[in-house]
PARO-671756 format. One record per atom (N, C-alpha, C): chain; x, y, z; atom name; residue number from 0. Coordinates in pm, 1 decimal. Last residue first. Example, Ala and Ser with C-alpha at 12.3 -4.5 7.8 and 13.67 -1.06 7.14 Angstrom:
# residues 2
REC; unit; xx; yy; zz; site; pos
REC; A; 1285.0; -225.0; 708.0; N; 1 $
REC; A; 1367.0; -106.0; 714.0; CA; 1 $
REC; A; 1290.0; 3.0; 787.0; C; 1 $
REC; A; 1319.0; -569.0; 780.0; N; 0 $
REC; A; 1230.0; -450.0; 780.0; CA; 0 $
REC; A; 1320.0; -330.0; 780.0; C; 0 $
# end
This chain:
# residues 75
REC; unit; xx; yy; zz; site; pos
REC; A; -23.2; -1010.9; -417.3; N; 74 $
REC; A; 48.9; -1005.6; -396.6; CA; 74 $
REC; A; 153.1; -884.7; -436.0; C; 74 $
REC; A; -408.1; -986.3; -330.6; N; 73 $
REC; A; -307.7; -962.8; -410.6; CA; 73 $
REC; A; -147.4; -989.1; -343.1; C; 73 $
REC; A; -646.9; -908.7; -244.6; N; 72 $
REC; A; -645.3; -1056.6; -219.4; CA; 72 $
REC; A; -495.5; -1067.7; -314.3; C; 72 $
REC; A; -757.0; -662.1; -146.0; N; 71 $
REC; A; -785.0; -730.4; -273.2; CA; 71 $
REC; A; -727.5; -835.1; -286.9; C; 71 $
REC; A; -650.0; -708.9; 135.6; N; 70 $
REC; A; -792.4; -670.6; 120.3; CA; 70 $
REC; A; -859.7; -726.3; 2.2; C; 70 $
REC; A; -407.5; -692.8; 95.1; N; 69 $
REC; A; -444.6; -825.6; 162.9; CA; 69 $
REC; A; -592.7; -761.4; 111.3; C; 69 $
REC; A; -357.3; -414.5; -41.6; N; 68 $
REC; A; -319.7; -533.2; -105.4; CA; 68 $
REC; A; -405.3; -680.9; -84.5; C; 68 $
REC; A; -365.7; -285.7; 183.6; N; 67 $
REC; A; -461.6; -281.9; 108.5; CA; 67 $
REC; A; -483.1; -388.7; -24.5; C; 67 $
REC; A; -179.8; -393.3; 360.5; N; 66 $
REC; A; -312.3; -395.8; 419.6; CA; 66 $
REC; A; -394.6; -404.0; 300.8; C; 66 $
REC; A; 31.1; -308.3; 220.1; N; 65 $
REC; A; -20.7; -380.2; 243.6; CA; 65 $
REC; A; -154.2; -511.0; 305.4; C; 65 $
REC; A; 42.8; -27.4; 243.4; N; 64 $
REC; A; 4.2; -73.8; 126.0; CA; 64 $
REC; A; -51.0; -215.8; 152.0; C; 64 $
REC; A; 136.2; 1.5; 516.0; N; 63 $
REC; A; -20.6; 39.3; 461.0; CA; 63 $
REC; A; -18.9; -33.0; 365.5; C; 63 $
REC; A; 428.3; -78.3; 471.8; N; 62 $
REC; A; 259.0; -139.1; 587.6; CA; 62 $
REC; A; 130.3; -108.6; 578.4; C; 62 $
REC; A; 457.1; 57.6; 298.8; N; 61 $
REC; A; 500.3; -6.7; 278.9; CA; 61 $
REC; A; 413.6; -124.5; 376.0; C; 61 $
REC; A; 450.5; 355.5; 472.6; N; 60 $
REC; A; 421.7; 321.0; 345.2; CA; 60 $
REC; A; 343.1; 187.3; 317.7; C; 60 $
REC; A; 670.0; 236.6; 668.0; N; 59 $
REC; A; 530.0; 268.5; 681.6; CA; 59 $
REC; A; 433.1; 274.3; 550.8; C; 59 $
REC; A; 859.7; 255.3; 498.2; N; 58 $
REC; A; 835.3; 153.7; 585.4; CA; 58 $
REC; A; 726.3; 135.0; 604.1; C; 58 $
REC; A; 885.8; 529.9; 408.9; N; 57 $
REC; A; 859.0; 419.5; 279.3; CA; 57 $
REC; A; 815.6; 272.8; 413.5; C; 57 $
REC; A; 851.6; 792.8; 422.2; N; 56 $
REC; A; 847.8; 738.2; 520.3; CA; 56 $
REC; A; 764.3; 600.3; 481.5; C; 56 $
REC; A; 857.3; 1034.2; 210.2; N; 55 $
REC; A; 993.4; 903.6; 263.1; CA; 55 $
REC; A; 973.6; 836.6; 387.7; C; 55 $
REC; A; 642.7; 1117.4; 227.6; N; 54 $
REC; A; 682.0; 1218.6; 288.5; CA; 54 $
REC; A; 785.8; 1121.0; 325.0; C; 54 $
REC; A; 567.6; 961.1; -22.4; N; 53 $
REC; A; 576.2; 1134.3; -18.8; CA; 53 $
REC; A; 646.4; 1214.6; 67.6; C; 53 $
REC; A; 440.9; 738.8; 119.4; N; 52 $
REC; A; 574.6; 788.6; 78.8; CA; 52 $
REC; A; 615.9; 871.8; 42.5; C; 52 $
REC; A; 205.9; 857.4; 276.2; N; 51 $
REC; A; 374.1; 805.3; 322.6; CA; 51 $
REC; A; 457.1; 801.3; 251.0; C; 51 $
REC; A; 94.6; 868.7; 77.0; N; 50 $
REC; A; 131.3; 995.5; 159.4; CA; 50 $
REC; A; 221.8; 958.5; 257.3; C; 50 $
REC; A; 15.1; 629.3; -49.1; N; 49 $
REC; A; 101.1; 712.0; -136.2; CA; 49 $
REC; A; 119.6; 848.3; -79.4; C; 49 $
REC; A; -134.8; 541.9; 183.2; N; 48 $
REC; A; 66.7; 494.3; 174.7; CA; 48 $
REC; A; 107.6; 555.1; 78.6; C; 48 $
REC; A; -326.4; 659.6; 139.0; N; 47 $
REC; A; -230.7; 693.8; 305.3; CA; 47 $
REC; A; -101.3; 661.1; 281.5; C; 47 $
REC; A; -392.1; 526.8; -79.4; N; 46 $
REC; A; -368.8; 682.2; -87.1; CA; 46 $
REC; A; -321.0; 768.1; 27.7; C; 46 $
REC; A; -465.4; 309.2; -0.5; N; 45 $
REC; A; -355.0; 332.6; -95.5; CA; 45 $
REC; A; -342.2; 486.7; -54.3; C; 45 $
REC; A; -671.4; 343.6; 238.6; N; 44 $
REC; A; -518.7; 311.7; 240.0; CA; 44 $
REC; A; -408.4; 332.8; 129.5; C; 44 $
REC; A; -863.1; 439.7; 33.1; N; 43 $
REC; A; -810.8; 458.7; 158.3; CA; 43 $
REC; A; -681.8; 458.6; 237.9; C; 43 $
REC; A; -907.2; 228.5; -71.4; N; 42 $
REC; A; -863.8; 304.4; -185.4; CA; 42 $
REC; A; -802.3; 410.0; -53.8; C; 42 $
REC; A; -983.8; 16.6; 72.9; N; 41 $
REC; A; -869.1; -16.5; 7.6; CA; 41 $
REC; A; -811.3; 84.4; -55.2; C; 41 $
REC; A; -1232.0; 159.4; 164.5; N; 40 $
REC; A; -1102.7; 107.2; 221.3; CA; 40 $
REC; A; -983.4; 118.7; 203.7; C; 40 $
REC; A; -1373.9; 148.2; -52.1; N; 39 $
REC; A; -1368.3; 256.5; 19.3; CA; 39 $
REC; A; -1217.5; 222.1; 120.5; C; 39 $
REC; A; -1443.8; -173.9; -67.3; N; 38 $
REC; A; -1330.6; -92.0; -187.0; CA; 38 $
REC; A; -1303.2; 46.6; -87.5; C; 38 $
REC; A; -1538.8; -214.8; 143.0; N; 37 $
REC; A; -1424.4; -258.4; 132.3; CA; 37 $
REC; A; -1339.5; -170.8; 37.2; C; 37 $
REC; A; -1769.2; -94.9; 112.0; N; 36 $
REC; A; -1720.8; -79.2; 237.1; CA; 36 $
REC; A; -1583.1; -70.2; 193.7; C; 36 $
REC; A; -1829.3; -191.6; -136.6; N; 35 $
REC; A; -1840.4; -70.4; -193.5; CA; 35 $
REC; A; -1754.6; -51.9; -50.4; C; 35 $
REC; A; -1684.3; -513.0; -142.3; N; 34 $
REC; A; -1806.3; -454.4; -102.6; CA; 34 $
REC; A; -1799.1; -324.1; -133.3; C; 34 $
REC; A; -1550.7; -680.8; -480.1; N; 33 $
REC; A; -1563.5; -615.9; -298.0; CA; 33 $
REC; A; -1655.2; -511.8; -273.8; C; 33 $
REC; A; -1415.8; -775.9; -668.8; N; 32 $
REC; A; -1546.8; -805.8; -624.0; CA; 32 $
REC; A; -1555.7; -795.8; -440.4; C; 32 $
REC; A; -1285.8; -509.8; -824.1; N; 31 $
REC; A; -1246.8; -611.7; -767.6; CA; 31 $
REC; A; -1391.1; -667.5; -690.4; C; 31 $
REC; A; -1220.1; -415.0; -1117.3; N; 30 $
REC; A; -1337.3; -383.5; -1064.4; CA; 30 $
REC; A; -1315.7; -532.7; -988.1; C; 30 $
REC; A; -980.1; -311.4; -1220.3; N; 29 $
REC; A; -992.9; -440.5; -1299.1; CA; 29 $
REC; A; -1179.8; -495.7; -1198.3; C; 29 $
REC; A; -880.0; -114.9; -1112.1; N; 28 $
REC; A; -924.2; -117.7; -1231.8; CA; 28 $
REC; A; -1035.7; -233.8; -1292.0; C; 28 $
REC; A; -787.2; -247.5; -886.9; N; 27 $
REC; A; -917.3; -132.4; -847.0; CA; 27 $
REC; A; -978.9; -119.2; -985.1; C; 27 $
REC; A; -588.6; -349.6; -946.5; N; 26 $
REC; A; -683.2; -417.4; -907.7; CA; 26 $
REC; A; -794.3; -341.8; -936.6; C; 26 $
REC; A; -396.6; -98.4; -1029.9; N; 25 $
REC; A; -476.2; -131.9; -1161.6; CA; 25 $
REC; A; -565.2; -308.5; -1116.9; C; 25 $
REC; A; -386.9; 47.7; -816.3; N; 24 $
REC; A; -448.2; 48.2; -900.3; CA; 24 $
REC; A; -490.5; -56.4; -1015.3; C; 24 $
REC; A; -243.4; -194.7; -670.6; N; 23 $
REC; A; -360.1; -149.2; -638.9; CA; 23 $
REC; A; -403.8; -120.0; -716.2; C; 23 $
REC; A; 24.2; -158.0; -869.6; N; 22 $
REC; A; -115.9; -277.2; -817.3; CA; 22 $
REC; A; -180.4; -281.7; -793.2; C; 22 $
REC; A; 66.9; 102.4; -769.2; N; 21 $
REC; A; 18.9; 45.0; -943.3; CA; 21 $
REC; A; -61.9; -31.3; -959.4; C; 21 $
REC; A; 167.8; 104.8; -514.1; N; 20 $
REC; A; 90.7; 144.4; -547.1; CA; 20 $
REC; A; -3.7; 135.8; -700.5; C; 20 $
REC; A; 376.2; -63.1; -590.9; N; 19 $
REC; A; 312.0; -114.5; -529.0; CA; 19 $
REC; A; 174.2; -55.7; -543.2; C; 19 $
REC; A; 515.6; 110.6; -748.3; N; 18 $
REC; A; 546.9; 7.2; -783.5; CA; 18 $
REC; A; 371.0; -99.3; -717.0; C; 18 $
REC; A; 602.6; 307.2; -539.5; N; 17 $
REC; A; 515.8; 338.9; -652.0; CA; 17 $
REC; A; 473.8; 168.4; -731.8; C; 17 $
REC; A; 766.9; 135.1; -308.0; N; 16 $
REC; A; 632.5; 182.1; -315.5; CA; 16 $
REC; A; 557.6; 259.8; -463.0; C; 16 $
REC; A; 1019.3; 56.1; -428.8; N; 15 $
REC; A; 912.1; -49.6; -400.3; CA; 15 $
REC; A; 803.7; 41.3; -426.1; C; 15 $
REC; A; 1201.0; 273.5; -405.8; N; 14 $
REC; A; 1156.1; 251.4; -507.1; CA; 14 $
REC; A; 1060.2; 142.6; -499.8; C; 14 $
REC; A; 1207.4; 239.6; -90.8; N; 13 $
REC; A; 1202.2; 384.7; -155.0; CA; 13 $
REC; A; 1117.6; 381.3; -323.7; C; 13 $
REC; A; 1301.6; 51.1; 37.8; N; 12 $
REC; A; 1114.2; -6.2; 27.4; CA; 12 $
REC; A; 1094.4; 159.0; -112.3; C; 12 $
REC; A; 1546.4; 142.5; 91.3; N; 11 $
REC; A; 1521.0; -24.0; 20.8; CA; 11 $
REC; A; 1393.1; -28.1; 17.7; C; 11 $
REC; A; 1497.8; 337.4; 313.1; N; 10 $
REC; A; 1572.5; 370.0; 149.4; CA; 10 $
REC; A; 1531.5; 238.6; 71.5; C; 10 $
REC; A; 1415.6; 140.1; 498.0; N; 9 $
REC; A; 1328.1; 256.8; 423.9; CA; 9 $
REC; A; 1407.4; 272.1; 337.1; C; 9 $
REC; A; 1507.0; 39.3; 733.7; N; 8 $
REC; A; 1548.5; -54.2; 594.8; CA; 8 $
REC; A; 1453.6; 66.2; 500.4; C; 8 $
REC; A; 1405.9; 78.5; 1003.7; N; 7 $
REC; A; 1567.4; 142.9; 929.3; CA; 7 $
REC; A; 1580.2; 86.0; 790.5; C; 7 $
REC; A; 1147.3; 55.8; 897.6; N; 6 $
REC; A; 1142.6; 170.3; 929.4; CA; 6 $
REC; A; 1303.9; 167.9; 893.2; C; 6 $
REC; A; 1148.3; -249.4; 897.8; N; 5 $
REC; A; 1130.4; -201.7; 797.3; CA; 5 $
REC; A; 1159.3; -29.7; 773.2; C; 5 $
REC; A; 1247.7; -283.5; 1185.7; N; 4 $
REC; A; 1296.2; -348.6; 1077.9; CA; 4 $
REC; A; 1339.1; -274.8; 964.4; C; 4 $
REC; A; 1002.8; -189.9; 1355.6; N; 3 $
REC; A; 1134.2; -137.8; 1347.4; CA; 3 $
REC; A; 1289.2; -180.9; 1213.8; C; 3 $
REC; A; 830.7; -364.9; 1251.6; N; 2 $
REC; A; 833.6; -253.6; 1201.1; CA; 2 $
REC; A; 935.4; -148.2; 1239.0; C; 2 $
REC; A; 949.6; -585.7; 1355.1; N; 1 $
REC; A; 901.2; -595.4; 1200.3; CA; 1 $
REC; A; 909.9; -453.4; 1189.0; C; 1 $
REC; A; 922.7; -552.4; 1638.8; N; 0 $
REC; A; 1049.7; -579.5; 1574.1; CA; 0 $
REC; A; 1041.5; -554.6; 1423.4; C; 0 $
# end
């Protein structure tokens, strides 16, 4: 249901995701105390959801990012 949700609600996540993606970065900046596994990960995913949204498929996006977010322990 959630991700059918978020998938018709995509124009509304459109400008979210760079936004989101920032955070990450600038966790990743800030040298997060995670395993070299983990960071590999996290950087992983950002960069799946900054190819989701690229290709406006901000929902999804928008579920990755998050993953990577929970990882660095962020909101």
């Amino acid at each position: 249901f959630l991700v059918g949700l978020l998938l018709q609600s995509s124009p509304a996540f459109a400008h979210s995701c760079p936004l989101e993606l920032y955070k990450i970065d600038r966790a990743i900046a800030l040298k997060p105390p995670l395993s070299a596994e983990a960071l590999k990960k996290v950087i992983a995913l950002r960069d799946e959801g900054e190819k989701l949204h690229r290709q406006e498929k901000h929902g999804e996006a928008m579920l990755v990012v998050g993953s990577a977010k929970r990882i660095l322990g962020i909101d």
